[in-house]
NUDODREN-75321 format. One record per residue (C-alpha): residue number from 1; y, z, x. Coordinates in nm, 3 decimals. Layout:
BEGIN
@seq NUM, py Y, pz Z, px X
...
//
This chain:
BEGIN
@seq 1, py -2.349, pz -5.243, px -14.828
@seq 2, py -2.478, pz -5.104, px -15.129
@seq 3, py -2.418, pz -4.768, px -15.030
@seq 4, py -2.075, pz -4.859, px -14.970
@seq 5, py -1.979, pz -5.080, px -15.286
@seq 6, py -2.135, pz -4.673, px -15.452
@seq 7, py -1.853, pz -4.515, px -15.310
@seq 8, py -1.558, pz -4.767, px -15.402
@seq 9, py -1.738, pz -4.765, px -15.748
@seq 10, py -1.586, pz -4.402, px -15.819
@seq 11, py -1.667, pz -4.276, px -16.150
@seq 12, py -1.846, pz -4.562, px -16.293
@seq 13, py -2.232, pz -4.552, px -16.342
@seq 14, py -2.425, pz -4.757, px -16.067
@seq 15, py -2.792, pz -4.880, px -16.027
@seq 16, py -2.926, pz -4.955, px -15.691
@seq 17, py -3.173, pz -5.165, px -15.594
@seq 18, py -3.211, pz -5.222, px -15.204
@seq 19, py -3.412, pz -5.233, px -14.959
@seq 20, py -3.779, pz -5.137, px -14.839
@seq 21, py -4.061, pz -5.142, px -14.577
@seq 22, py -4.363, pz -5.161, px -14.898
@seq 23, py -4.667, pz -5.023, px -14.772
@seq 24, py -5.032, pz -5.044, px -14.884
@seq 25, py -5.288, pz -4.817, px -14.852
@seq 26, py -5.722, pz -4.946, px -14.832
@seq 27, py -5.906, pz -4.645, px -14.896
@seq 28, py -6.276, pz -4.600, px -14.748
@seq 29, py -6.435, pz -4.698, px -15.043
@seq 30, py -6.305, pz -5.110, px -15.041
@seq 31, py -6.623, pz -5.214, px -14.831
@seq 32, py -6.714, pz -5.421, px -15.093
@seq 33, py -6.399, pz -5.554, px -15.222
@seq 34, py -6.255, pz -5.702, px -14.908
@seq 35, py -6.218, pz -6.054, px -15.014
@seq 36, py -6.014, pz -5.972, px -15.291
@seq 37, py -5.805, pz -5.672, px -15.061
@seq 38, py -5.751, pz -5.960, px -14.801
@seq 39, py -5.618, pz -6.224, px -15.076
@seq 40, py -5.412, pz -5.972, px -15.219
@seq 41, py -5.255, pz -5.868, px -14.845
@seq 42, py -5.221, pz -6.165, px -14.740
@seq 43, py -5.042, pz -6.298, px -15.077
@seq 44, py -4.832, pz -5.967, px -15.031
@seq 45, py -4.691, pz -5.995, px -14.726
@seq 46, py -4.632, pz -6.354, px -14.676
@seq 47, py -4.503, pz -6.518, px -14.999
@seq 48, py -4.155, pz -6.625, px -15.012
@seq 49, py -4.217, pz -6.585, px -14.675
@seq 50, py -4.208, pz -6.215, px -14.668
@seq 51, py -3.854, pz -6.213, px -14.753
@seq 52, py -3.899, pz -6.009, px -15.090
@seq 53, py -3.772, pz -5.595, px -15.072
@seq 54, py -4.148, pz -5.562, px -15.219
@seq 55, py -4.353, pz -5.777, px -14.993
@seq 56, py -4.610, pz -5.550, px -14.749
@seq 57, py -4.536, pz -5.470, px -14.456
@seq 58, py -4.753, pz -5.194, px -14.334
@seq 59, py -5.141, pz -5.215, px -14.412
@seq 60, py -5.297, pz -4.853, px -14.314
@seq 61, py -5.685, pz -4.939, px -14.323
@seq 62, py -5.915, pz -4.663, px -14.284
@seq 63, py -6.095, pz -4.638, px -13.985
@seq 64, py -6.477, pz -4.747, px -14.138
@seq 65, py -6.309, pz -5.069, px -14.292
@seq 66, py -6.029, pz -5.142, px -13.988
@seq 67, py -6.269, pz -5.398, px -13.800
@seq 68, py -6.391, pz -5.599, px -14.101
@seq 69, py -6.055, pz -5.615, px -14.275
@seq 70, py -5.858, pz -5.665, px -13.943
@seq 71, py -6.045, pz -5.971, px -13.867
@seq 72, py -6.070, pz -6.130, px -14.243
@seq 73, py -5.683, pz -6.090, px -14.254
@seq 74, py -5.635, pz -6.228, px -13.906
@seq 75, py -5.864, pz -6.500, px -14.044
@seq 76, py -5.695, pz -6.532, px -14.339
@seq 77, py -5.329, pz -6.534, px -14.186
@seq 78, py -5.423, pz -6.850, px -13.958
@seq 79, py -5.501, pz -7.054, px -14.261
@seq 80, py -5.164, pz -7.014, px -14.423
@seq 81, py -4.982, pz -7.359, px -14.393
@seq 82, py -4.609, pz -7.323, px -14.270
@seq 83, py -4.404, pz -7.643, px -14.317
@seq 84, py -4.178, pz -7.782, px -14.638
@seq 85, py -4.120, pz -7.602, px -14.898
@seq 86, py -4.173, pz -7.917, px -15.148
@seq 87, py -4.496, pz -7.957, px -14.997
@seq 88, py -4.747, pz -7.843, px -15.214
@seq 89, py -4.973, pz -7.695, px -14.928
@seq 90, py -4.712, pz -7.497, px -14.800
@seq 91, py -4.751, pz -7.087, px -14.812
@seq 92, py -4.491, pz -7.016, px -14.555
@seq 93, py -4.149, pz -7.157, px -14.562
@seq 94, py -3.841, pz -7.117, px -14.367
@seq 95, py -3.631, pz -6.791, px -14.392
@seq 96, py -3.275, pz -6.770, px -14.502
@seq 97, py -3.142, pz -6.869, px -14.217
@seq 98, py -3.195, pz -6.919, px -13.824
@seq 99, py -2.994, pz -6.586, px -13.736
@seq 100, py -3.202, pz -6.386, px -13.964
@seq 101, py -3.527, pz -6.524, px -13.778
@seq 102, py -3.368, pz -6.457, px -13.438
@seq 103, py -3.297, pz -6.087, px -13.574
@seq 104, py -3.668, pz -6.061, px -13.672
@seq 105, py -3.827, pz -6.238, px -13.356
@seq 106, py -3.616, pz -5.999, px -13.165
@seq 107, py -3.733, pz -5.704, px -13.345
@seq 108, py -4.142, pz -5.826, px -13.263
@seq 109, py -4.054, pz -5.897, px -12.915
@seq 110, py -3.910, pz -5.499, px -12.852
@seq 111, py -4.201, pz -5.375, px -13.073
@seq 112, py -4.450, pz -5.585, px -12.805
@seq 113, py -4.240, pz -5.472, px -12.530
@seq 114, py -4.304, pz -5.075, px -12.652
@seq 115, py -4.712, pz -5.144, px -12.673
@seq 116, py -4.757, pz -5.378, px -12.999
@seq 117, py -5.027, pz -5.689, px -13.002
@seq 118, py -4.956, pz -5.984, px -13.197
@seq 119, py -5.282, pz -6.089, px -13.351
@seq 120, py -5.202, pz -6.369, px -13.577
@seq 121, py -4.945, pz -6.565, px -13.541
@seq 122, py -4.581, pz -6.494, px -13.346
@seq 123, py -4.447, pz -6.861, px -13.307
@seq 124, py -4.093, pz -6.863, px -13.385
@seq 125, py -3.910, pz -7.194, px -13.399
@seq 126, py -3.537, pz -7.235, px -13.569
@seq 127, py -3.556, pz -7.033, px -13.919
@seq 128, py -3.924, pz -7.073, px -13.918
@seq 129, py -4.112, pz -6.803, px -13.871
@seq 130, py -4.517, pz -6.834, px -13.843
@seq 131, py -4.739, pz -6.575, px -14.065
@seq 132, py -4.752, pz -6.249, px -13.825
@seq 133, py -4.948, pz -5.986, px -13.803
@seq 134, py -4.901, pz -5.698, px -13.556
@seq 135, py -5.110, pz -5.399, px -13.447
@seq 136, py -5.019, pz -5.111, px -13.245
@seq 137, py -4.687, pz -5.092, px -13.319
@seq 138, py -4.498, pz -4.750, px -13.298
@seq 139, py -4.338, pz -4.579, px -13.542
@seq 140, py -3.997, pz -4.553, px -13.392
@seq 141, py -3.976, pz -4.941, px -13.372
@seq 142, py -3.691, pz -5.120, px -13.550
@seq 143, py -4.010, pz -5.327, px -13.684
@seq 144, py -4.199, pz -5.025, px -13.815
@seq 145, py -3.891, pz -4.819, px -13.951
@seq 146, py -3.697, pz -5.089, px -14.076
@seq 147, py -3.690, pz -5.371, px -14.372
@seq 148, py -3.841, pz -5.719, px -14.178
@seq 149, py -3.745, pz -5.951, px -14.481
@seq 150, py -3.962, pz -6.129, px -14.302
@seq 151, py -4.348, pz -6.261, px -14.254
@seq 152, py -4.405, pz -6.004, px -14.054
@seq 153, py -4.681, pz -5.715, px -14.120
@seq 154, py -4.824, pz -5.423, px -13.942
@seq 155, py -5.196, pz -5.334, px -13.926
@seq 156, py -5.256, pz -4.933, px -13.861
@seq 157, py -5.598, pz -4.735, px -13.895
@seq 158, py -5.631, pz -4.347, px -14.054
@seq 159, py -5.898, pz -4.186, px -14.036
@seq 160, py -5.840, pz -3.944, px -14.372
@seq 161, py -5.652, pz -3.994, px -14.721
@seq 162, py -5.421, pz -3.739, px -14.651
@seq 163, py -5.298, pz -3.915, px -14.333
@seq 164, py -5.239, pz -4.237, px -14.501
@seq 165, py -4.982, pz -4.082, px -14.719
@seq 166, py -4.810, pz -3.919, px -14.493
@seq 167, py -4.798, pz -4.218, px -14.287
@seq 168, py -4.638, pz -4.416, px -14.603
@seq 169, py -4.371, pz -4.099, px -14.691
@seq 170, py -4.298, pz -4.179, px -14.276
@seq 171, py -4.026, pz -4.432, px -14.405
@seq 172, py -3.687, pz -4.404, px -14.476
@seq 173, py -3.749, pz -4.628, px -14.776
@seq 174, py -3.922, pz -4.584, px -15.060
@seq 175, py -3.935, pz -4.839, px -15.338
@seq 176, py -4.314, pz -4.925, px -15.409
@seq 177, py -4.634, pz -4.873, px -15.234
@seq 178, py -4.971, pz -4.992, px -15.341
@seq 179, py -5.283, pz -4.821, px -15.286
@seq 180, py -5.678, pz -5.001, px -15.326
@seq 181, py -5.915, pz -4.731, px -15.416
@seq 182, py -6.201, pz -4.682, px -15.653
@seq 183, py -6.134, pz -4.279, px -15.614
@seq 184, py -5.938, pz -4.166, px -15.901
@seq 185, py -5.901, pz -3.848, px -15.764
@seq 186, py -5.638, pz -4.030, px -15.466
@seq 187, py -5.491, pz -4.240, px -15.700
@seq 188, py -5.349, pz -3.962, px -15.890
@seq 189, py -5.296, pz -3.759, px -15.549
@seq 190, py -5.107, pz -4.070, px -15.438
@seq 191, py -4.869, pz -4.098, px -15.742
@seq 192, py -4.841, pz -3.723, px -15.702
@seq 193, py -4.720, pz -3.736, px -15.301
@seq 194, py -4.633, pz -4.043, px -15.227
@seq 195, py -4.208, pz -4.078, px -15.205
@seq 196, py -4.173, pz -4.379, px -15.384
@seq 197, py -4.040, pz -4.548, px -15.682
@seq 198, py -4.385, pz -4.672, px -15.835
@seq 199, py -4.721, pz -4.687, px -15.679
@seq 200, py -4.943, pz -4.952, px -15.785
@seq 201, py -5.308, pz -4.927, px -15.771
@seq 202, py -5.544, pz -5.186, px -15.700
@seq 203, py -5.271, pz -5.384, px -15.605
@seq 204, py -4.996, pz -5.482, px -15.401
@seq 205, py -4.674, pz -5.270, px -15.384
@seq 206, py -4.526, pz -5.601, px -15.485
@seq 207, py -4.634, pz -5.603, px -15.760
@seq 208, py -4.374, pz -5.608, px -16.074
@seq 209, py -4.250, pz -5.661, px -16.446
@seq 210, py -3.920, pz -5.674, px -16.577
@seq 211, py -4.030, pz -5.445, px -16.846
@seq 212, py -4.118, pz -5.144, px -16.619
@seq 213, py -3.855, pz -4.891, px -16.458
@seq 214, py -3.849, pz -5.053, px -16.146
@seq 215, py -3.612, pz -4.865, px -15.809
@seq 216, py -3.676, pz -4.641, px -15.569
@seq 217, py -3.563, pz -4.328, px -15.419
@seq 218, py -3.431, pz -4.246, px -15.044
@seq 219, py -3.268, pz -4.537, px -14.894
@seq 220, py -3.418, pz -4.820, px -15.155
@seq 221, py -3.161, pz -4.677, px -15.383
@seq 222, py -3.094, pz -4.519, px -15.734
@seq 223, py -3.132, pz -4.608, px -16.124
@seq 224, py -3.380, pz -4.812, px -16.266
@seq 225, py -3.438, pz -5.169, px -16.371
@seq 226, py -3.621, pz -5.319, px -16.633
@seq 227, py -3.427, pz -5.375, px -16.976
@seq 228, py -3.475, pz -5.048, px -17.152
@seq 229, py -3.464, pz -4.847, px -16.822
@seq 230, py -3.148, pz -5.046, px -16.718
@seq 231, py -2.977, pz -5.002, px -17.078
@seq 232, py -3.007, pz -4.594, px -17.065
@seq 233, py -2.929, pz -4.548, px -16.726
@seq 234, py -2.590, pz -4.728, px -16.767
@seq 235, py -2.556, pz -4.535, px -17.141
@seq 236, py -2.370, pz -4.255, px -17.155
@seq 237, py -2.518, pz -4.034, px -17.435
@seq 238, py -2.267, pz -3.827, px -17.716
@seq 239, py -2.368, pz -3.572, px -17.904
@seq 240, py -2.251, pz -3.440, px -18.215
@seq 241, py -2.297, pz -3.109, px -18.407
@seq 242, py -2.272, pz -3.014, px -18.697
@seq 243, py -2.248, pz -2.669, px -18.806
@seq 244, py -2.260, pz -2.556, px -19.181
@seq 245, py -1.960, pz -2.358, px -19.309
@seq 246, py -2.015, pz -2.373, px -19.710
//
């Protein structure tokens, strides 16, 4: 839709901000901060119950963490209270509406179908959707390769740095990605390769501020948000010279 409302824009200026499939990257070197990676993934791909253009949903995990972190998030995804939105001990909510959790249910069912395991969660009832978490699931799933908007996320292993970023760029989205490493050598290689708007490290790719350029590039759009990056992309600069003739 956005896309489209582009073209009937003509020659007006127009800023962009759509969708995404936000992934986040644990490097090798988390051992010791899994607690905090966990909170932070967890937080990340469920609140507002996933439906955010930010929220994760694809956790690559490298291969010496993958056990320990699979099984803290699993652990951690089963304690997420879904229920009421008034209710204080909420997490999860319902989505937008019941069609839009049919849509996503459908979605898990053909990724299981194609070789996926549900490992938390997967009960599906009206618009609410239980905390989910996936492994398993191939890349040429509606589930992997499109936006969820959902409380949905995918758990995938690498084995090197390299792969992990490829594995991200593997999207036709690109908005943010967030990357937990202690290596500042891959956090600079990720900002260098990775084909997205803003990559946030130590953090979740949901992560944001309104006073940051915030967009993305492929199909999350064009332009940037954020008040002073908003204000010069709609701007059209003049110029004026002056030449002296005396």
């Amino acid at each position: 839709m956005g896309w489209d409302l582009k073209k009937k824009a003509g020659k007006k200026k127009v800023i962009l901000e759509l969708g995404g499939n936000a992934a986040a990257i644990v490097d090798g070197d988390q051992g010791g901060k899994l607690d905090y990676v966990v909170d932070r993934l967890a937080f990340g791909a469920f609140y507002q119950s996933g439906q955010s253009c930010i929220g994760v949903q694809r956790i690559l995990v490298h291969a010496s963490l993958y056990d320990a972190l699979r099984e803290k998030l699993i652990a951690k995804t089963k304690l997420l209270v879904m229920g009421d939105p008034k209710d204080e001990k909420t997490f999860v909510g319902p989505m937008i509406s019941e069609s839009e959790s049919k849509r996503l249910a459908g979605w898990m069912e053909s990724a299981v179908q194609a070789g996926a395991k549900i490992v938390a969660g997967g009960k599906v009832e009206g618009a609410m959707f239980e905390a989910t978490l996936l492994e398993g699931v191939k890349r040429d799933t509606d589930l992997y390769r499109k936006e969820a908007f959902g409380p949905v996320a995918i758990l995938e292993r690498f084995a090197d740095f390299d792969e992990a970023l490829a594995a991200v760029n593997d999207s036709d989205f690109g908005l943010q990605a967030g990357v937990f490493t202690d290596s500042l050598a891959h956090a600079h290689r990720a900002w260098d390769e990775l084909e997205v708007g803003g990559v946030v490290i130590n953090d979740l790719p949901s992560f944001r501020v309104d006073n940051m350029p915030y967009g993305g590039v492929k199909e999350s759009g064009l332009g940037r948000e954020g008040v002073r990056y908003a204000i010069e992309d709609m701007t059209e600069l003049r110029l004026m010279v002056m030449r002296e003739t005396w």
